[in-house]
C-alpha positions as CSV (number, residue, x, y, z in Angstrom):
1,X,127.9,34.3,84.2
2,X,126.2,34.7,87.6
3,X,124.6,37.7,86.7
4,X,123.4,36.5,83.4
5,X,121.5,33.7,85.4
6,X,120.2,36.1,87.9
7,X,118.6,38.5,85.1
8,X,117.1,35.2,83.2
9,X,115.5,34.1,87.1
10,X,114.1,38.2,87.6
11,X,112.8,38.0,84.0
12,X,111.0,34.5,84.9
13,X,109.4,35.2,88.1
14,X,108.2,38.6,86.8
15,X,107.1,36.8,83.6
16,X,105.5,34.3,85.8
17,X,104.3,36.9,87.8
18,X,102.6,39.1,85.1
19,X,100.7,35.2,83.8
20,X,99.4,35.1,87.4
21,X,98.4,38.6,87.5
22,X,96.1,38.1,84.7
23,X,94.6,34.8,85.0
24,X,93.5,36.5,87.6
25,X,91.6,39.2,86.0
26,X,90.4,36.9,83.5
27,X,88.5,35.0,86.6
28,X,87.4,37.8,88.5
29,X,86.0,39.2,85.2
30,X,84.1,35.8,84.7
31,X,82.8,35.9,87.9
32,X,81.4,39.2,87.7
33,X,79.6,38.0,84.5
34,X,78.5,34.8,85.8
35,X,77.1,37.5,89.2
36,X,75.4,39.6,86.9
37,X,73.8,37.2,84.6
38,X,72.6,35.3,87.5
39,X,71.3,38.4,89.4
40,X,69.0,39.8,86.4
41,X,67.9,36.5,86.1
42,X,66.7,36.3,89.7
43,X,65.7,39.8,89.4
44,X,63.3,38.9,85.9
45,X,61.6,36.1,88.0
46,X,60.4,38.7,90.4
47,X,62.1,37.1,93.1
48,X,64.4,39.0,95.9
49,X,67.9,37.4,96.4
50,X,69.3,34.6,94.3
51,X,72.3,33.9,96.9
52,X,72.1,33.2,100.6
53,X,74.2,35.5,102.3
């Protein structure tokens, strides 16, 4: 019984894991959009930077 329970709690926090994982690389893949939209747009205004860094 104990192991059962310790196999259903690996399989949930790897599950869980594997969610965070890629909510993850949904957001970064946003953010790169969001970077390159926003730099081509900067860039077709004929300005130089559009962050301040």
């Amino acid at each position: 019984m104990l192991a059962i329970l310790l196999v259903l709690l690996l399989a949930l926090l790897l599950g869980g894991a594997g969610f965070a994982v890629h909510a993850l690389w949904v957001i970064a893949g946003i953010v790169l959009v969001v970077w390159i939209l926003g730099f081509l747009v900067r860039s077709a205004e004929g300005g130089g930077r559009w962050y301040r860094w």
